[in-house]
N, C-alpha and C positions, 0 to 999 in steps of 0.2 A: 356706451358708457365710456368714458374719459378715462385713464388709466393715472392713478393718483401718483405723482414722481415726487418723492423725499428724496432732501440729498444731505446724507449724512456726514460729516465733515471727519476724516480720522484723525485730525488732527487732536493731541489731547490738552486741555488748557495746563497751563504751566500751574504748575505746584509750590508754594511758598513751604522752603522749610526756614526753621526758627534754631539755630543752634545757641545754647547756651555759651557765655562766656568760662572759659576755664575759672574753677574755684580756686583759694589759696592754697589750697591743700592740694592742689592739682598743676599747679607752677612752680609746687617746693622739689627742691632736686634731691638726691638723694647728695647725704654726708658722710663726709669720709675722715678719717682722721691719721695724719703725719705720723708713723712709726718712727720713721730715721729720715733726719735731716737729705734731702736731694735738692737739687738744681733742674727743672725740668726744659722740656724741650723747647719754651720760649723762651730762655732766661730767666725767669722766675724761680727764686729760691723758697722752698719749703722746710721749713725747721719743725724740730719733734713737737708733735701737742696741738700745729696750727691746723685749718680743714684747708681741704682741696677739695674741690678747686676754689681758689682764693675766689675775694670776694669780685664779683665783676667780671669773673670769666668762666667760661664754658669748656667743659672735657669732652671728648667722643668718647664714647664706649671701648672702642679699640684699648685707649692709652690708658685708662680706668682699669682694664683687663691687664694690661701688662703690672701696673703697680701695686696691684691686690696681690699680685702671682709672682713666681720667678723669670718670668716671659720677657725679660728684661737684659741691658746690657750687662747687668751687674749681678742677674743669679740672683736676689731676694726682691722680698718682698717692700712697698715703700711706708702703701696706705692700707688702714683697714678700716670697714664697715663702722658707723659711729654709731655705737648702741645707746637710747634713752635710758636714761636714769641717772 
């Protein structure tokens, strides 16, 4: 009797994953809003009332942290958290 030879392949077929595009609610950044007028680190000047980061530009975390906090050149605080309502 003939000895039956399979040949199993281990290779595994490739897998399609499907990621969703981010939703709008999931693009929106968080908002902050100007306590006391500053001048930040690109030039850009922030007056009391306006948000940061202005329209059209992006914060790091890092410099977000120092503005909420007194982590900063100047010992206070710049921005803080923009609450709904």
């Amino acid at each position: 009797m003939a000895a039956k030879t399979t040949s199993k392949s281990s290779a595994k077929p490739a897998v399609e994953r499907q990621v969703d595009a981010p939703t709008a609610e999931a693009k929106k950044t968080q908002a902050y809003k100007v306590i006391e007028t500053f001048k930040d680190v690109d030039g850009h000047i922030y007056t009391k009332g306006s948000n940061y980061p202005a329209e059209g530009k992006k914060a790091k975390n890092e410099r977000i942290h120092q503005l909420l906090t007194s982590e900063n050149r100047m010992n206070r605080p710049f921005i803080e958290e923009e609450t709904e309502g």
